[in-house]
Every structure is written in structure tokens, then in C-alpha cells.
DRENDO-349096 format. One record per residue (C-alpha): z, x, y. Coordinates in steps of 0.1 Angstrom, whole numbers, plus 5000, padded with zeros to 4 digits. Layout:
<pts>
ZXY
...
</pts>
This chain:
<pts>
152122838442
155222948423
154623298407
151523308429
149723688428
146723868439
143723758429
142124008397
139824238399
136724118383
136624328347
133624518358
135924658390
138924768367
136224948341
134925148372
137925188388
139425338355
136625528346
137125718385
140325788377
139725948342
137326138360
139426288387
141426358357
138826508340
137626728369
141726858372
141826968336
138427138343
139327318371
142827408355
140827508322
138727738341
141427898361
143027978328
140128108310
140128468309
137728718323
136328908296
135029248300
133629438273
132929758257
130229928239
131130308227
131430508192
134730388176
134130528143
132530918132
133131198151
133331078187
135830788176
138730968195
136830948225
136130598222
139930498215
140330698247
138930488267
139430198251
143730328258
142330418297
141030048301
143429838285
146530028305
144429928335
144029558321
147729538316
149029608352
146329368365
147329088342
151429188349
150029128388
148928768380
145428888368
142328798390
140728428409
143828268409
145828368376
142628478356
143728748330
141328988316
140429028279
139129288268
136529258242
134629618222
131929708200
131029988178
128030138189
128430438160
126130668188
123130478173
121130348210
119530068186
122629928176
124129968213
121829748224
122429518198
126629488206
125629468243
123329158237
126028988217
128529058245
126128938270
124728628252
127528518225
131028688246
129728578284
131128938294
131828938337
131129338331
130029578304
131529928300
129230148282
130630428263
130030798253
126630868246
123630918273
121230788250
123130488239
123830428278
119730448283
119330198261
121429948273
120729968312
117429788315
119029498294
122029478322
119129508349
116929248336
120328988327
122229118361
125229188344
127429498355
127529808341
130130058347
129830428327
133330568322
131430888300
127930918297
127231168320
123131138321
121931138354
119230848351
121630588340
122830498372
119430688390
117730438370
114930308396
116229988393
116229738423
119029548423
120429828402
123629728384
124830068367
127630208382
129830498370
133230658371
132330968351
130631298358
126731318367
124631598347
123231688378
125931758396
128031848364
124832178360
125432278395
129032358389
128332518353
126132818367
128932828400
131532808372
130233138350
128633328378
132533348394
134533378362
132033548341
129133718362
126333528347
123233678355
120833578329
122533288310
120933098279
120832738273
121132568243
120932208244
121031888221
117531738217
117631398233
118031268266
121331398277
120031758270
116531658287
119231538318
120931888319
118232098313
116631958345
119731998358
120432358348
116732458360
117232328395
120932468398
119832788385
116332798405
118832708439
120633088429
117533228422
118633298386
116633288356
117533158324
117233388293
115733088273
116032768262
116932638227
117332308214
118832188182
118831818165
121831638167
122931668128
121832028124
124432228109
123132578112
122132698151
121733098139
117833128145
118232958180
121033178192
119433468178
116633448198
118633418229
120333718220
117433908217
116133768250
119333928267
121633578275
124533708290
126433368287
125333078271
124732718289
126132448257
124832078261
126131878232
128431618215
131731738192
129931808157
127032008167
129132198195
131632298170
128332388148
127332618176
130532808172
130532838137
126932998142
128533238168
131033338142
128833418112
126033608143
129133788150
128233748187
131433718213
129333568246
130933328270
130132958263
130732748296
129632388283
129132008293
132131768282
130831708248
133331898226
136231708242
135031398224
137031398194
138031678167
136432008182
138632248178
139232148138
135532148131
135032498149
137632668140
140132938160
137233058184
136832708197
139632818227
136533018235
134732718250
135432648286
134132268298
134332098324
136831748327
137731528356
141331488351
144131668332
148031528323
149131878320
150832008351
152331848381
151331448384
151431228413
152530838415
149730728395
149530978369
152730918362
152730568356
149630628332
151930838314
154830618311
152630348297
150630548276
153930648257
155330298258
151830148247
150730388219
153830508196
151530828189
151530948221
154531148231
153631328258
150331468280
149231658255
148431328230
146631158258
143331278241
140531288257
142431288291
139131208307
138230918289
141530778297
141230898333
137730778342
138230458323
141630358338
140130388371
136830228364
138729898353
141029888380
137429958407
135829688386
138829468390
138629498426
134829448428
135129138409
137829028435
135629098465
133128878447
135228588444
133728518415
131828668379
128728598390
126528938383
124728998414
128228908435
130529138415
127329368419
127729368455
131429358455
131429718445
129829808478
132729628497
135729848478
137330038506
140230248494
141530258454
144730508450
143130598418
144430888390
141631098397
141431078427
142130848461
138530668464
136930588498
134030368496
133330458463
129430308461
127230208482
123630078479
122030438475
125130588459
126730408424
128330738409
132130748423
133231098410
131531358430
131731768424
135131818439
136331638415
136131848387
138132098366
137832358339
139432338304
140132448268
141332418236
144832538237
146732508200
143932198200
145132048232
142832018258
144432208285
143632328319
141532708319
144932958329
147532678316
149132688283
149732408264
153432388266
</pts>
């Protein structure tokens, strides 16, 4: 027959045969959707009151981290990350709160927690019972990653009160003699941590504490507390404590007229110290994991360089304030990052396990080698620490000036 064709598909053919091919289609925007959906990691920690410098810190250490992963073709084929925070304000209650929205509303791969061991307490069961990971780039409390937990999903790039107490009494018995020091400690859970800590450290040197004090977080005057460990015969005192009541601490030593040698926690490197104590806040030595002062190697260079390029305040080390929450957060994102490529996926429990399989991570504070294991989820150990002060309110390295 002239013209003669094929015969048609019936109609009911051509519908399925269409509707197959709409469908592949569908499933290749799908899978082209997903590979372009970012990878959101988020971040619970005090960005307003008196710890807020602290928690732009590490909000500065993560994001430089985020950048040179995204600039590296992010991660599971071209997956960038986003970065997504929440003000906790220090308040635990309201930690939890931000961490559930992040878990539940934001669909967070990983949550960072932020500054306060409390607020850090609060949150871990919730990442337990949702198996979400949690990574600590501050809180130093000992039980949030020794949480009894199994899985246990807390991990940390920060110091440990434990281990952090240990090197406190080895820290003032060389530079300061302590024999008999006195410890006075913030009333919650962090200074519950370290005065187990401090007990065992100081009961492994067969030294005996003077006494032991404790103030409330917003109390302003610490006089009758640091009178009485005068009068017990404290040679040095043992400071456990965030910026506000630290600095209150000093101002106390300053109307006592007592000069004695305060070797503390971290705490008052968390935001304005050394303008809420006044001059005798150089007095303070704590302990860090990571100063930009002095010579840097590859890494902490680059930091630099894109700390200065990124934040038009920062000039040099010396704005890169808290170095340490810059420091441990830049390498806990760029750990995470790697977990979450050993996984192969976001899935908790696999980016959980992927932190076991990290190898080797040229990091800023330090080279890591099999960072965390099973029994072990705290990658900063005790060698890893150094001594600082408030140097013309930088935080400086103890014997460096800030220039």
C-alpha cells in the first residue's frame, strides 16, 4: 500500500510507554536534585552575651573549613556544605530546643555543639536517642563524649576536663611550686567535671587541696569564698569558670588585695576577659590548644590568609579571637568532612562509624592519626596543649609578647 507504515501502538501502549519514559526522567532530575542538595551541618553555641566572641569563633573556624571543602568540589559527588547555627544564649533548655529544630525541621548530617558543658549535657542524649553526630569543638566536660552511651555518637575536637586537671596541677607545681593550691569552681556540671578531675590529678601527686569553693554562675562578688581559702593557706588558686564570673574572681582578688597565682580552665578566653577584669587579668594563665602567634606551619598559615581575606576585622593573629575556637573548630569540620566521606553517605550511624575509619588529617593543631576509635571519641589529647595570657588583651602564648 502507498504510504504504507507500521502498524500503531494500541493507545494504552503509547500511555505506558510515555509514562516510563517521564519516569526515567523523573528518577534523573531526582538523582541530580539530590546530588545538588547541600549537606547541612549545624551549630548550636552562645552567639549573643558574654561568650558571643567565642561562638563567632567557631562559627569563623568552621566556615573557613566549609569553604575549602566546597572550593574542592564539596562532598558525595559535588555536595556542598551549608552551614546552618543557633543561639543557644548558654541556657541547656533552649540548647536543646535549637538542636531539635536542627534535627527535625533542618535534617542536619552533624551537629556541632558549642561552648558550654551544660548546654553540651543537655543535648547528647537527644543525638544518642536520634543517632545524629555530634562533634564538641569547646565544651570541655568529660562526660559528654564519656557519656555511657552505646552506639555513642559524641565526638570531640576540644580539650577533656580530665585530662585538661592533670596538666593544671603539672602546670603550677613547675612554674609556681604549688603545694597546697585552692579551687574555686563554677557550680554546675563543668565545675562538678573538674573538680573530679582536680581531686584525682591532685590525689595521683599526693597533694592536698586547701579547699574548695564554688560560686553561681551570675554572682558578682567571690570575696567570702576566696577569703576562706586564704585563711586555709592556698598557695595558688585552681579557677574553673566561664568569662563573666572569671573576670568577677579577679575583681574580688583586687579589692582582697591578695596577689596568688591563678592557673585556670579555658573559660576566660571566651569572649571580653580582660575588659571585665581589668589590668590584673594578664595574671591569669589558661590553658589553649592552639596559638597564631609565633612561627606557623602550612596549615596555619592558610587559616590565616583566609581569616584576613574572609573577616575585614581581622588583620592579623592577634584578631583571630579565641584562637582555640577557631583552631579546634576548623579541624573538627574538616575530620567531620572526612567521616562523612568514609560513610558514603549522611546516614547517622554510617558517618558515626566513618570517624573510626579517618586515618591521617594534616590538621592546624596538630597532624591526627586515627583520631577515634570505638573506646576513644576525644581527638586532642594532653600533648596538645599550651599555656596563655592576656597580653594588651590578646591572648598570647605564656613568655610571648603580643607584638
Amino acid at each position: 500500500m502507498p504510504g504504507s507504515l507500521l502498524p500503531r501502538a494500541p493507545s494504552r501502549v503509547r500511555r505506558t510507554l510515555v509514562a516510563a519514559a517521564l519516569a526515567a526522567a523523573g528518577l534523573g532530575v531526582s538523582a541530580l536534585a539530590q546530588a545538588q542538595e547541600a549537606i547541612k551541618i549545624g551549630l548550636v553555641t552562645a552567639l549573643s552575651g558574654q561568650s558571643a566572641l567565642a561562638g563567632e569563633a567557631i562559627t569563623r573556624g568552621m566556615q573557613v573549613a566549609i569553604d575549602e571543602i566546597n572550593a574542592k568540589g564539596g562532598l558525595l559527588g559535588g555536595r556542598k556544605l551549608e552551614l546552618v547555627r543557633r543561639d543557644d544564649e548558654g541556657n541547656p533548655a533552649k540548647g536543646v530546643v535549637a538542636a531539635r529544630e536542627l534535627i527535625y525541621r533542618e535534617k542536619v548530617a552533624v551537629i556541632f555543639g558549642g561552648l558550654d558543658t551544660p548546654v553540651s549535657m543537655a543535648i547528647v542524649p537527644l543525638v544518642n536517642q536520634e543517632k545524629v553526630p555530634f562533634m564538641g569543638p569547646w565544651a570541655a566536660g568529660t562526660g559528654i563524649t564519656k557519656n555511657g552511651a552505646n552506639p555513642n555518637f559524641a565526638f570531640r575536637v576540644s580539650a577533656v576536663d580530665e585530662i585538661v586537671d592533670i596538666g593544671m596541677l603539672a602546670y603550677a607545681q613547675k612554674t609556681f611550686k604549688t603545694a597546697r593550691p585552692g579551687l574555686i569552681l563554677v557550680n554546675n556540671p563543668w565545675g562538678e567535671s573538674n573538680e573530679r578531675g582536680l581531686k584525682a590529678a591532685m590525689a595521683a601527686k599526693n597533694v592536698t587541696a586547701a579547699g574548695v569553693e564554688k560560686y553561681e554562675a551570675n554572682d558578682v562578688d567571690m570575696v567570702p569564698q576566696l577569703t576562706r581559702l586564704k585563711a586555709a593557706g592556698a598557695d595558688t588558686l585552681f579557677l574553673v569558670g566561664n568569662v563573666g564570673p572569671s573576670a568577677q574572681v579577679v575583681k574580688s582578688l583586687d579589692r582582697m588585695g591578695w596577689k596568688v597565682p591563678v592557673v585556670s580552665h579555658w573559660g576566660p578566653a571566651g569572649g571580653r576577659f580582660s575588659e571585665l577584669a581589668g589590668p590584673n587579668a594578664k595574671d591569669v594563665h589558661f590553658v589553649q590548644t592552639y596559638s597564631f602567634f609565633g612561627k606557623q606551619g602550612p596549615v596555619g598559615e592558610r587559616v590565616i590568609k583566609a581569616m584576613t581575606a574572609k573577616y575585614p576585622n581581622v588583620k592579623g593573629p592577634a584578631d583571630i579571637t579565641p584562637a582555640v575556637g577557631v583552631a579546634n573548630a576548623y579541624d573538627a569540620m574538616h575530620l567531620t568532612a572526612l567521616a562523612i566521606a568514609a560513610a558514603g553517605s549522611t546516614q547517622g550511624d554510617a558517618v558515626r562509624q566513618g570517624f573510626y575509619r579517618i586515618d591521617r588529617h594534616e590538621g592546624l593543631i596538630k597532624t591526627y592519626v586515627k583520631p577515634f576509635s570505638a573506646t576513644n571519641h576525644d581527638a586532642v589529647g594532653s600533648d596538645d596543649y599550651v599555656w596563655a595570657q592576656f597580653i594588651d588583651n590578646r591572648i598570647v602564648p605564656v613568655g610571648l609578647t603580643a607584638n
